[in-house]
NUMI-572288 format. One record per residue: residue in three letters; x, y, z of N, C-alpha, C in turn. Coordinates in steps of 0.2 Angstrom, whole numbers, plus 5000, padded with zeros to 4 digits. Layout:
BEGIN
ALAXYZXYZXYZ/...
//
This chain:
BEGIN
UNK556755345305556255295308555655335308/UNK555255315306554555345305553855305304/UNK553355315306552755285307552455225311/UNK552055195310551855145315552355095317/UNK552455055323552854995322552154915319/UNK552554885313552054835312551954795318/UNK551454755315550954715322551354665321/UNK551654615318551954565318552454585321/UNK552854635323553454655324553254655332/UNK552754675336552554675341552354615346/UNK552054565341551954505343552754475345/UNK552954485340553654435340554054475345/UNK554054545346554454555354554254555360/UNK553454525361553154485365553554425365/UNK553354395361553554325360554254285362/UNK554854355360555554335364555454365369/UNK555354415373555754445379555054425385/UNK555554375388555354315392555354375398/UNK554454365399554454405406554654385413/UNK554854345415555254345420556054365420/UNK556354365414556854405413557054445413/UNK556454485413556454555411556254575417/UNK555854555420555554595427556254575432/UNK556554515430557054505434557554545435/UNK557654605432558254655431557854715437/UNK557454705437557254745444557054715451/UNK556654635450556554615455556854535456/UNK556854535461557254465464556654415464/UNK556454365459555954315460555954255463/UNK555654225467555754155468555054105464/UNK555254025466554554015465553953995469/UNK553354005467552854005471552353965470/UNK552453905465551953865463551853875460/UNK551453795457550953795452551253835446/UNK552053855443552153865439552453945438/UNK552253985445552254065445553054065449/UNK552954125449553654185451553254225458/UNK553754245463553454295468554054325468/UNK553854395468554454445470554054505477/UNK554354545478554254615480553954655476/UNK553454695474553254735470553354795468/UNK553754825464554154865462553654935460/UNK553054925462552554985461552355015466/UNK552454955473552154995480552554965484/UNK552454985492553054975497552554915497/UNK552854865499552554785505553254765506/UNK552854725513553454685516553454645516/UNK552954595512552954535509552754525503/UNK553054475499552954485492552354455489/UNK551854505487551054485484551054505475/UNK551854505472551854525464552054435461/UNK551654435458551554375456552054385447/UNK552154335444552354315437552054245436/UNK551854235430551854175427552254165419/UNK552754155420553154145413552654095406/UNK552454045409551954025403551554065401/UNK551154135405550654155402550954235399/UNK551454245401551954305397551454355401/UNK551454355409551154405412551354405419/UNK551154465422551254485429550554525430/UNK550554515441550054535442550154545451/UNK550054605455550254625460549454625463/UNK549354575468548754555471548854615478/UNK549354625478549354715481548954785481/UNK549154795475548954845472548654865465/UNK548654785463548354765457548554795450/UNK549054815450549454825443549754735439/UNK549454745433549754685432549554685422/UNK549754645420549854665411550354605411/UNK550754625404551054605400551754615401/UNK552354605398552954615397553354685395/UNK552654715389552754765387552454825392/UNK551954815395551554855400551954855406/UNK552454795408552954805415553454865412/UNK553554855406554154905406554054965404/UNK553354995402552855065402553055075407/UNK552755035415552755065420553255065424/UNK553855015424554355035428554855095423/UNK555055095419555255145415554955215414/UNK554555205416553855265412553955285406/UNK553855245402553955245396553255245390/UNK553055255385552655265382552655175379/UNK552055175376552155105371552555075366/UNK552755125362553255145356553855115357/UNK554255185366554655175368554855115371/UNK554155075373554355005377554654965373/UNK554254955367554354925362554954905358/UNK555354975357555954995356556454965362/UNK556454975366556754945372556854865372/UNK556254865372556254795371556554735366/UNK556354775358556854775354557554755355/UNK557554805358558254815356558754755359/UNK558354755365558654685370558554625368/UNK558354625364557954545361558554525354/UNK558654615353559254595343558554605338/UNK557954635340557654615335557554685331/UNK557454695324557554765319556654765318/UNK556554825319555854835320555654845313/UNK555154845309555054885304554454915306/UNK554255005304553855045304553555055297/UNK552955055298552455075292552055155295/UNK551855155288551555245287552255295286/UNK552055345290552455395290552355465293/UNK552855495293552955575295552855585303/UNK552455565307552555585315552855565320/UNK553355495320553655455322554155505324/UNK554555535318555255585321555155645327/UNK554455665324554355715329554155695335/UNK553755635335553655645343554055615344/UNK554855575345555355565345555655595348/UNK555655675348556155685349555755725358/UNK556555695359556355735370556155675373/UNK556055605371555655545375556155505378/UNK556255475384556755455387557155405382/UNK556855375377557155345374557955375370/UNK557755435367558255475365558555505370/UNK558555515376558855555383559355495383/UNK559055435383559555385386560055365381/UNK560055385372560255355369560855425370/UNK560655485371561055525371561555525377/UNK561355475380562155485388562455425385/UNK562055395381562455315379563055345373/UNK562755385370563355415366563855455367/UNK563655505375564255545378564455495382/UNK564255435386564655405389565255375384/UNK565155365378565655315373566255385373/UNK565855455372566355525369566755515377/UNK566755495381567155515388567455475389/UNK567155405388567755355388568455375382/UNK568255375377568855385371569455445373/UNK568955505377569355555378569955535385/UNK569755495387570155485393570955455392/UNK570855425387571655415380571955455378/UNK571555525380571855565376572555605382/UNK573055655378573555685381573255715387/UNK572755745385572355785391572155745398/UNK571955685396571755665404572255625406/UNK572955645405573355605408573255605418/UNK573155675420572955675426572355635428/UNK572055615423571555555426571755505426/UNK571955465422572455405421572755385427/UNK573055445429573555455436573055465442/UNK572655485442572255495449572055405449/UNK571855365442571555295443572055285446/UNK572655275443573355225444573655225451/UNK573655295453573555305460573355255465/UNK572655265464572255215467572055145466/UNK572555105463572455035461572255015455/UNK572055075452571355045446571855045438/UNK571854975433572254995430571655025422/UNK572055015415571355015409570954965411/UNK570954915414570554865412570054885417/UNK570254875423569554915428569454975425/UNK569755045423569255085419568855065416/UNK568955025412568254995406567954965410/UNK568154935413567554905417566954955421/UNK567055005422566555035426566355085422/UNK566755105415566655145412567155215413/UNK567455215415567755275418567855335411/UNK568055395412568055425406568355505407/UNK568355545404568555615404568355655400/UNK567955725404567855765402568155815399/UNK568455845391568955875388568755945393/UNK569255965392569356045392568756085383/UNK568856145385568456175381567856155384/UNK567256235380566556245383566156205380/UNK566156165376565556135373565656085365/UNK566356055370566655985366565955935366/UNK565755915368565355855369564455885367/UNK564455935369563755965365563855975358/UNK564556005355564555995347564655935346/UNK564755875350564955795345564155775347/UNK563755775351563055755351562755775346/UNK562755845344562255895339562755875335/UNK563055845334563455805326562955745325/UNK562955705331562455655330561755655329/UNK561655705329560855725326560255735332/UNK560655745339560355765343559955835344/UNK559455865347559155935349559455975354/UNK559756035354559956065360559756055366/UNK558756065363558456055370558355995370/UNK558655945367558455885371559255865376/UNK559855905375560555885378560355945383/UNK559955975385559956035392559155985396/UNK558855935391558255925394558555865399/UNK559255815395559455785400560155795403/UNK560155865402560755885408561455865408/UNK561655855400562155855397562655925394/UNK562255975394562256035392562056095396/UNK562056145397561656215401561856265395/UNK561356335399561656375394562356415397/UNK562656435394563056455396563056555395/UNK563456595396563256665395563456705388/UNK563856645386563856665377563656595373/UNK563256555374563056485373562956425376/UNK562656385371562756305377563256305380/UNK563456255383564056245385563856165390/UNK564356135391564456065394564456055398/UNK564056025403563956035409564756025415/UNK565055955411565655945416566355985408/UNK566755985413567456005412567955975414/UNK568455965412569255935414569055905422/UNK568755835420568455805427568555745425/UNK568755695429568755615429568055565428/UNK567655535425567055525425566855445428/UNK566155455429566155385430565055395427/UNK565155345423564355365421563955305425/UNK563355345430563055315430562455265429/UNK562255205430561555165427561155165432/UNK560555125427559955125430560255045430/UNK559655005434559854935434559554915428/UNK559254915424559554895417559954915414/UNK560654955416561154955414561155015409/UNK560655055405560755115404561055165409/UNK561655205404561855255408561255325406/UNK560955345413560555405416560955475419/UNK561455465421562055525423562655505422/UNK563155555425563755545427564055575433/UNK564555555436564655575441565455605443/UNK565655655442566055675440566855715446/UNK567255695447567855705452568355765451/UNK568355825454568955845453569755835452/UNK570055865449570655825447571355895449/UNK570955935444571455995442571556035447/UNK572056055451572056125456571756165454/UNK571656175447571556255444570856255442/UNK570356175444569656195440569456255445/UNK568956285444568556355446568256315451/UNK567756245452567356235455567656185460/UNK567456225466567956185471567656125471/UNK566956105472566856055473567255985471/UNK567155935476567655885476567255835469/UNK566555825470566255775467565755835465/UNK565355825457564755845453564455795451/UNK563755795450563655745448562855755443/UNK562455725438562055755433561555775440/UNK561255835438560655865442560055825440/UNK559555825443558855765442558755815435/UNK558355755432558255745424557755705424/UNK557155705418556555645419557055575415/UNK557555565417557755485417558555465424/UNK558355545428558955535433558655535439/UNK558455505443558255535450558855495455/UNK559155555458559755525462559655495469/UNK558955485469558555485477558355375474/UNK558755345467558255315465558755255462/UNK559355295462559855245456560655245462/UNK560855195461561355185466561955155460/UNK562455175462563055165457563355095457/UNK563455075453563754985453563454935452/UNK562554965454561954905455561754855449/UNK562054905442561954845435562354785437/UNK562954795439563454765438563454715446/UNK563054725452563054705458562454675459/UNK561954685455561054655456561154575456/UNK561554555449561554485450561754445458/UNK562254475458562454445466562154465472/UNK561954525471561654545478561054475480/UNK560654465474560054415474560254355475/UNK560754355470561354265474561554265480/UNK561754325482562154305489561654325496/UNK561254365493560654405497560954445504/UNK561454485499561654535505562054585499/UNK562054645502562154705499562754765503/UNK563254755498563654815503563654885500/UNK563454935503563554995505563955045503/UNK564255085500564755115503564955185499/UNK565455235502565255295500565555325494/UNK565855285490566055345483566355295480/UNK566455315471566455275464567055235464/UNK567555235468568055225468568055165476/UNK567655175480567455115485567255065481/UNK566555075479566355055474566954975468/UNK567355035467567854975460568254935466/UNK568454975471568754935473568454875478/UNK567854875482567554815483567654775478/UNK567254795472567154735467567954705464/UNK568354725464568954715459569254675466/UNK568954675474569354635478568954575480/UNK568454595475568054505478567254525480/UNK567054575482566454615486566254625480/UNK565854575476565354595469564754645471/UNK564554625479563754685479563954735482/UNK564654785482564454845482564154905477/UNK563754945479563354995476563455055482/UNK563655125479563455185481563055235479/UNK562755275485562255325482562755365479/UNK562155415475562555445469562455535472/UNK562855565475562755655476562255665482/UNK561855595485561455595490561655545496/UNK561255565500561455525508560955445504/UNK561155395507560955335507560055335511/UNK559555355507558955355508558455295508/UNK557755325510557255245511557155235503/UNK557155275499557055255491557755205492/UNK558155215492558855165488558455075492/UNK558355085500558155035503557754985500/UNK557155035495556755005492557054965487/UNK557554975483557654945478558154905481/UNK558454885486558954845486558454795489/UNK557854815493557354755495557054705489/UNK557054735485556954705479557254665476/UNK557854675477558254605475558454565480/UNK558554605488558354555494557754505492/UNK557254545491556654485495556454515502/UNK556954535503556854565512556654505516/UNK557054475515557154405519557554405526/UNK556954435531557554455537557854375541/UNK557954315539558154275543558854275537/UNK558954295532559454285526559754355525/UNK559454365520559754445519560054515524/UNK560654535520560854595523561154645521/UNK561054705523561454745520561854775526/UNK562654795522563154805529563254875525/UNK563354945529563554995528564255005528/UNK564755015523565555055524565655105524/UNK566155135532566055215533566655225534/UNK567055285532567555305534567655295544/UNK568155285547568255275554568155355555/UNK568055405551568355455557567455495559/UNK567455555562566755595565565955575561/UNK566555605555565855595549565455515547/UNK565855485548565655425544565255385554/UNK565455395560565155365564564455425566/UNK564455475564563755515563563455475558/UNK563655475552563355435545563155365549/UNK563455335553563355245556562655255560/UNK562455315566562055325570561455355568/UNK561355375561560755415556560555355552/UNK561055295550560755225546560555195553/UNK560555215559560255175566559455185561/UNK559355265564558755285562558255265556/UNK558555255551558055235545558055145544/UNK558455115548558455035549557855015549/UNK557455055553556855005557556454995551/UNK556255005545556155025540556254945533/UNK556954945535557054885532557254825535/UNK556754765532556854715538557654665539/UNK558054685533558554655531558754645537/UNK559254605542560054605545560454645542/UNK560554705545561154755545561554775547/UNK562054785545562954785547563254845546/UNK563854855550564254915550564954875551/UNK565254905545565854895544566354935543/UNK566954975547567255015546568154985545/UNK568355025540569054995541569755045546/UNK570055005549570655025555570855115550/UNK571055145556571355205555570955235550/UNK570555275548569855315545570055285538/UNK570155235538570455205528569455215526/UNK569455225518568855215515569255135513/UNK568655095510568755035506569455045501/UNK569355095497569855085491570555115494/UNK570655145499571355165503571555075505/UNK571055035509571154995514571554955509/UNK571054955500571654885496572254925496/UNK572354985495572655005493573454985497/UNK572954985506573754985509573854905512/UNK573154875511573354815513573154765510/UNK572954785502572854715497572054695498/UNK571654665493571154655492570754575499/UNK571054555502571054495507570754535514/UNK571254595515570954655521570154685519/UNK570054685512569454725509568754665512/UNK569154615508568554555512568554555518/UNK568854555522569054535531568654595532/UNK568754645528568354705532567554685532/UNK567254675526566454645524566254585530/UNK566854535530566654475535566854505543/UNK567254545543567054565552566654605553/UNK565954635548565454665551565154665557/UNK564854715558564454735566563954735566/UNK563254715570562654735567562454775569/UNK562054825566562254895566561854925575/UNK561554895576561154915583561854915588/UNK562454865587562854855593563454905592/UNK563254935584563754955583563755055586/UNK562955055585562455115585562655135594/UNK562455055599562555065605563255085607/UNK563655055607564055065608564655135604/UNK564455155603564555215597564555265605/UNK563755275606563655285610563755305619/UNK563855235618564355215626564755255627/UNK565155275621566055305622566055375624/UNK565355395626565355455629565255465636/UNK565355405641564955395647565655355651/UNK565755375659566455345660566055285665/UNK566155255661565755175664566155145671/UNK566655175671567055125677566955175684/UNK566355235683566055245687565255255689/UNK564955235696564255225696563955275693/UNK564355345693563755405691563555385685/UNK564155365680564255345675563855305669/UNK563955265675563455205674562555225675/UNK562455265677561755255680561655325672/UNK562055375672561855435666561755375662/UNK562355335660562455295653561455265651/UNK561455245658560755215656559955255656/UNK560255305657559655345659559455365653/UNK560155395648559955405641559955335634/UNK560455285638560455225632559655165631/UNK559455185639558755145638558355165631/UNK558055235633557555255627557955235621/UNK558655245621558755225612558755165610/UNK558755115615558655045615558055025614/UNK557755055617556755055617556455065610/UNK556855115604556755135600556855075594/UNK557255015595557054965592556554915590/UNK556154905586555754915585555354825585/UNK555754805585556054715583555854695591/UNK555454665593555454655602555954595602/UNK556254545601556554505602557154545601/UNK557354575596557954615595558054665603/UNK557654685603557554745608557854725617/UNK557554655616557654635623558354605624/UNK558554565618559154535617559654605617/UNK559454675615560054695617559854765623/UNK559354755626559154775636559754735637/UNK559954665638560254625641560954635640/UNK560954645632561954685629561854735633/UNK561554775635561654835637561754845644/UNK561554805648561754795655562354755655/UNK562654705652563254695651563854745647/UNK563754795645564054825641564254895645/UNK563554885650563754955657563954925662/UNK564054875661563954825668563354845675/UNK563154855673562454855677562154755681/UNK562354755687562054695687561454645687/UNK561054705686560054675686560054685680/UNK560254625677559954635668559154625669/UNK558854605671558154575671557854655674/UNK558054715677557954755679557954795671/UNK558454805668558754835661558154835657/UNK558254775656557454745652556854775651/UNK556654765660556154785662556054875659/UNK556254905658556554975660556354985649/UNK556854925648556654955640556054955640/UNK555754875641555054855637554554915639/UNK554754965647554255005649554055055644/UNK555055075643554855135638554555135630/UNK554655075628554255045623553955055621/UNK553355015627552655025627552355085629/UNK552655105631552255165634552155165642/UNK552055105643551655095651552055045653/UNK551855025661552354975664551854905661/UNK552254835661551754775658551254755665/UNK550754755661550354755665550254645670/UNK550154635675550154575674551054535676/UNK550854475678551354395677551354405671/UNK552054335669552554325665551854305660/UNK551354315660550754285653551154315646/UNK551354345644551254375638551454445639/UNK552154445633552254515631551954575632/UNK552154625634551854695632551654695625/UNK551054735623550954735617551354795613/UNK551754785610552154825605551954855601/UNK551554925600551354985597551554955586/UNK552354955589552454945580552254895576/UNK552254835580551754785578551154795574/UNK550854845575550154855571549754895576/UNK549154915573548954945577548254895581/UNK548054925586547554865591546854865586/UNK546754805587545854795582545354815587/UNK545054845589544354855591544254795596/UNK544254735593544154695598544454635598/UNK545154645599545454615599546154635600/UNK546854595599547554605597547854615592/UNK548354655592548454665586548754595582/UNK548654595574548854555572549854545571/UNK550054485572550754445571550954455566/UNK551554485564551754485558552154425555/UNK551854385552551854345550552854315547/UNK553054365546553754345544554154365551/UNK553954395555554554425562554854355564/UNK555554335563555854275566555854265573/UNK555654315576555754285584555254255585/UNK554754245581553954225582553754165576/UNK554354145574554154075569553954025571/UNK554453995579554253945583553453915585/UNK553153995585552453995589552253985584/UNK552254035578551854015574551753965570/UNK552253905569552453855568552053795571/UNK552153805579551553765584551053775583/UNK550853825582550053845581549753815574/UNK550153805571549753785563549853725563/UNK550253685566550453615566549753595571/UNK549653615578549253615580548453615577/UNK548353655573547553665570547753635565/UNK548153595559548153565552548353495554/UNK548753475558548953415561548753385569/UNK548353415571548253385578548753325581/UNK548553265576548553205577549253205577/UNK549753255576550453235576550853285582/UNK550453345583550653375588550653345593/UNK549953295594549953265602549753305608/UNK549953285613550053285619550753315621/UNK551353315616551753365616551653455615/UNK551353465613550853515611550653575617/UNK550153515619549553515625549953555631/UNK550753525633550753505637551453585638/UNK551153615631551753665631551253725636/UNK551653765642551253825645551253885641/UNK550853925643550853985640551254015638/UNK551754025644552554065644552754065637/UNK552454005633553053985627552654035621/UNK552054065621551954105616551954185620/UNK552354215616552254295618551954335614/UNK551654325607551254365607550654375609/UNK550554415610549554405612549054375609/UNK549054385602548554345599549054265598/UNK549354255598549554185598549354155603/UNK549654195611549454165616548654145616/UNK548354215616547454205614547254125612/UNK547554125605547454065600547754005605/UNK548053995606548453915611547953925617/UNK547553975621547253955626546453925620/UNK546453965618545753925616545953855612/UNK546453855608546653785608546353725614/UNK546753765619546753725625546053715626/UNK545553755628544953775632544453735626/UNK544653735620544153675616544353605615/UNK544753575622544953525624545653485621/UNK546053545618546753505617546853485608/UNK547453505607547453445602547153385602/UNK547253355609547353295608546653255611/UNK546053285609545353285612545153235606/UNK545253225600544953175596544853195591/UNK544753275589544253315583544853315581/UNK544753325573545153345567544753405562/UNK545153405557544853475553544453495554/UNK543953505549543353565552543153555557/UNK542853515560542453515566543153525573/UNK543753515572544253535575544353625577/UNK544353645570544353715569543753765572/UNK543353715572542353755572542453775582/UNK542753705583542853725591543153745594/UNK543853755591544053805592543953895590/UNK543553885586543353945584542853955588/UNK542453945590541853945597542053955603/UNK542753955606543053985612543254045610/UNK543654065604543854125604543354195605/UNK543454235610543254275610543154345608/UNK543654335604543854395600544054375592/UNK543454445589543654415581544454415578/UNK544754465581545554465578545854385580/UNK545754375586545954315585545654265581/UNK544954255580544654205575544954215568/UNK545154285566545654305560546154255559/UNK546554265565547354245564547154145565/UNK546654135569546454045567546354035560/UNK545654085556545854045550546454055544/UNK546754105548547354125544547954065545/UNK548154025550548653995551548453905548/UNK547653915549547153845546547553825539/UNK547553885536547653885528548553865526/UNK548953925533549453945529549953865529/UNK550153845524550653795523551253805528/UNK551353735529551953725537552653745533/UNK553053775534553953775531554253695532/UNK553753635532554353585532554753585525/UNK555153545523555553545518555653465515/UNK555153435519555353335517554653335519/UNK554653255515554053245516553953195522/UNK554253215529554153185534553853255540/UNK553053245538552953275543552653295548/UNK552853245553552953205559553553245562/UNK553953215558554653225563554653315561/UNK554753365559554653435558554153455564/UNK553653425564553053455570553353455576/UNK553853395577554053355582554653425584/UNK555053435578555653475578555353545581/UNK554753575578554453635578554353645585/UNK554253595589553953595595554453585600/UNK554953565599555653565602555953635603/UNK555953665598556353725597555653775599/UNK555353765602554853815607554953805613/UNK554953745613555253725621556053735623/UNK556353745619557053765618557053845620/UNK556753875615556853955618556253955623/UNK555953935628555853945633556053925639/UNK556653855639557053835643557653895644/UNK557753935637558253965638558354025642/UNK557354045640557454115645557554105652/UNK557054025654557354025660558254025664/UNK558653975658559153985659559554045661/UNK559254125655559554185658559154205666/UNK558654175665558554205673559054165681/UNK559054105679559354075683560254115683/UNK560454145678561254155677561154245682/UNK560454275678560554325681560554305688/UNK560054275693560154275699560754255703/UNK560954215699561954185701562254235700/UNK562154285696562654345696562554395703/UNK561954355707561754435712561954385718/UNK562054335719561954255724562854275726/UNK563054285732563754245735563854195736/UNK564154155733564354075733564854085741/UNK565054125744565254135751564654125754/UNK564454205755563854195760563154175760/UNK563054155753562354115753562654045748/UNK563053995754563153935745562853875745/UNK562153885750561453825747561053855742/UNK560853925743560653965736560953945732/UNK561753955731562153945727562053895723/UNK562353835726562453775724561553755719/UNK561053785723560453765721560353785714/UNK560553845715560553885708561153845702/UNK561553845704561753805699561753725697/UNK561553695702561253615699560653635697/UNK560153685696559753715692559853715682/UNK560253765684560753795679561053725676/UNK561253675679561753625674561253595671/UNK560653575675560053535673559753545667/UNK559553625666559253655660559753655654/UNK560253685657560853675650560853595648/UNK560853565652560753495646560153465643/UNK559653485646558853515643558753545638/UNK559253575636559153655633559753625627/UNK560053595628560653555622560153485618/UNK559853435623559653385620558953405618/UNK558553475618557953515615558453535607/UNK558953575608559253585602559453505597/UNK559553475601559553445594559053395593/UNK558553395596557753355592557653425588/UNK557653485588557453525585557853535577/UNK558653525580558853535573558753465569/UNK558553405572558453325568557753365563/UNK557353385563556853385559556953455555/UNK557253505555557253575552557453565547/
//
């Protein structure tokens, strides 16, 4: 292969390798209008997707960070690949035979470029599978067989075996016309003290991919009592096309479904791994020789979407010390990803591939669908160190479970489980518990009546003059946000249902802001529409942050799904008055729980024809809410 690739050739693997298809092997796209794609942008951290596609015009472009090009420039940059090398890549996936013109420099700067690095573990992957048929790896064979896996799941994941002898695999590469230093540049080879020699030895394999399916490593198992190196598990060292902090094991074979089913399971070794999938769990994936980091998060975001009211990822841990240490450290980097996340451990410290083993692939699933979410699982993890069935007990328990509660970062999560956690210690003043988190939250006690939430530090930081800004995707804040925009884009349907909602029902501060100036520029329901609606409302706000999030919510399109929308407004406005009937409900249950129906049962009884009244307030809001959604 030698000299330039022709131009026509270049056109034409534009011309097939359909760039949504290709960007799709890394990022989860939906559509966004008007003919575009929107994903998460694979170039920079967001938590909303601002990377755009347009398939008719065979281009992409991240209003983020502003990288954006062609088909062949996405896979330069997520690859880091040269032009050449894209080219050939792309090639290759499309079936199409390149022709080169000129000549003479093409071999040379060839050699050492990921292209070759990658074509050479695709070639020792083939030499390790073959050798696993041999006499030699019968103790491989046997360690699968063991554990459920017959030949057919070996091919399936690739399984394979590293011969004996020092540098079997380095002479069949350098047969293949490979460089020395290009099989030590990808960590195939070292030197050894009388020569190369092969990195793994009389080892069970499993080669690692990137999500396009190239093998980048391998991952290697002890077999033999007699290897030299104790270790249980080796795996290829970083290489410029290995980064273990970056590739999770299974993900070729699991990205389809993760993005279909938009949840991602976890778990800790290659062999976990087969056996999810072969029990029905297609989106398992493991880190590869590293702890499960924020890199891997990123890339699992990515085919989430990070869709916190949908998407989730659930953790699998051995039951025993290690794996509930491992459950309490994925507490800590949670707050990081907005997915729903779960903790799933299986009975008696089984790993996934022990549990088919002892209880059939039906227990493997049961294990995935009775997950935990991992804050109740992190709590209570916790608890088991405190003797609750005494006061001292109960008061240590809270003394140190507040702050770690407070650590939650999600206010609507945070307060929902203040409340789990006075039920969990039994503590009787949940509305005290609460209080107690939000304090250490925020830093200070809430200043003020029930007006409006503590302002929440992780929320953003404060403007100058003003609140901080809402984050637009937090679910516990869709309802308001929802009112609020139905209110400024429809007036005339919000009504006097609107008007007539009180503050209580917004908790953010700049939402609440914006509903009072609503209010104070005479209501929805004062007669103005559109701009002159907006203009007056814009004239009360006294604060620029909040004029921001007005004309922000002016513009942003309502989540109705039918073109009835009326009855959505009507639903949206329900389900605000729904969760603010409710929190009164918990207040009224808390104070029933401190009330003696003996020696106070006018209290009593008040409180509870309170209590039955709201419940069916609170049932017949739920379903005008659910008639329009």
């Amino acid at each position: 292969m030698a000299g330039r690739i022709r131009e026509s050739d270049i056109a034409l693997v534009r011309d097939r390798s359909r760039i949504d298809e290709v960007v799709g092997d890394h990022v989860s796209l939906r559509r966004a209008g008007g003919g575009a794609l929107k994903g998460l942008c694979p170039f920079h951290d967001e938590k909303s997707p601002s990377f755009n596609v347009r398939p008719s015009h065979g281009t992409f472009h991240c209003f983020g960070c502003g990288e954006g090009g062609d088909v062949i420039a996405f896979v330069m940059k997520i690859e880091h690949l040269g032009f050449v090398e894209a080219v050939e890549r792309l090639a290759d996936r499309a079936g199409i035979q390149l022709t080169y013109e000129g000549g003479g420099a093409t071999i040379q700067r060839d050699r050492g470029t990921r292209s070759r690095l990658i074509e050479a573990h695709r070639v020792a992957a083939e030499f390790y599978a073959e050798q696993l048929a041999t006499p030699d790896a019968l103790a491989a064979r046997e360690f699968l067989a063991q554990r459920g896996f017959d030949e057919a799941a070996a091919r399936q994941f690739g399984c394979g075996f590293a011969p004996g002898g020092w540098d079997r695999l380095t002479k069949h590469l350098l047969g293949r016309g490979f460089e020395l230093t290009e099989l030590i540049k990808a960590q195939l080879t070292k030197e050894g003290r009388q020569g190369p020699i092969d990195r793994f030895h009389r080892r069970l394999l499993w080669p690692i991919r990137d999500m396009g399916g190239e093998v980048v490593g391998f991952g290697a198992r002890r077999i033999f009592d007699d290897d030299p190196i104790q270790a249980k598990y080796l795996n290829t060292s970083e290489s410029p096309i290995y980064k273990k902090s970056q590739v999770l094991f299974g993900l070729d074979l699991a990205k389809r479904e993760i993005a279909k089913r938009r949840q991602a399971v976890v778990v800790e070794g290659y062999t976990d791994v087969m056996a999810m999938h072969l029990a029905g769990v297609p989106t398992a994936v493991a880190s590869c020789g590293t702890a499960f980091g924020a890199d891997h998060m990123n890339v699992l975001r990515r085919l989430l979407i990070d869709d916190s009211l949908n998407g989730e990822v659930i953790f699998t841990f051995d039951g025993d010390a290690a794996g509930q240490k491992a459950a309490l450290k994925a507490f800590e980097g949670e707050q990081a990803f907005s997915a729903q996340t779960y903790i799933a451990i299986a009975p008696d410290g089984m790993d996934p591939c022990e549990l088919r083993q002892a209880k059939g692939d039906v227990a493997v699933r049961d294990l995935v669908a009775r997950r935990t979410p991992l804050f109740e699982f992190a709590i209570k993890t916790r608890l088991r160190d405190y003797d609750l069935d005494s006061v001292d007990g109960r008061v240590e328990a809270l003394k140190v479970m507040v702050p770690f509660v407070a650590q939650i970062k999600d206010r609507a999560k945070r307060d929902g489980y203040a409340t789990r956690l006075a039920w969990w210690v039994g503590w009787d003043d949940e509305a005290a518990v609460v209080r107690r988190v939000r304090e250490t939250a925020t830093g200070r006690a809430p200043a003020g009546p029930r007006r409006a939430a503590p302002v929440d530090p992780n929320q953003g930081a404060l403007d100058v003059d003003g609140p901080p800004r809402p984050d637009p995707r937090d679910p516990a804040l869709w309802a308001q946000r929802e009112a609020l925009k139905a209110a400024l884009q429809l007036p005339e349907m919000a009504g006097p249902y609107y008007d007539s909602l009180p503050d209580e029902a917004f908790t953010h501060p700049a939402y609440l802001a914006l509903h009072q100036a609503i209010r104070d520029a005479g209501g929805v329901s004062s007669g103005l529409a559109g701009p002159a609606f907006l203009d007056a409302v814009s004239q009360v706000c006294r604060q620029q942050a909040v004029r921001s999030v007005l004309t922000e919510l002016a513009v942003e399109p309502l989540r109705v799904k039918s073109e009835d929308e009326y009855r959505y407004v009507q639903s949206v406005l329900a389900r605000l008055q729904q969760i603010l009937v409710a929190g009164q409900i918990t207040e009224i249950k808390s104070r029933l729980r401190r009330v003696s129906p003996i020696e106070e049962p006018d209290e009593y009884r008040a409180l509870f024809g309170d209590l039955i009244a709201l419940e069916d307030y609170h049932k017949a809001l739920g379903q005008q809410a659910v008639g329009g959604l």
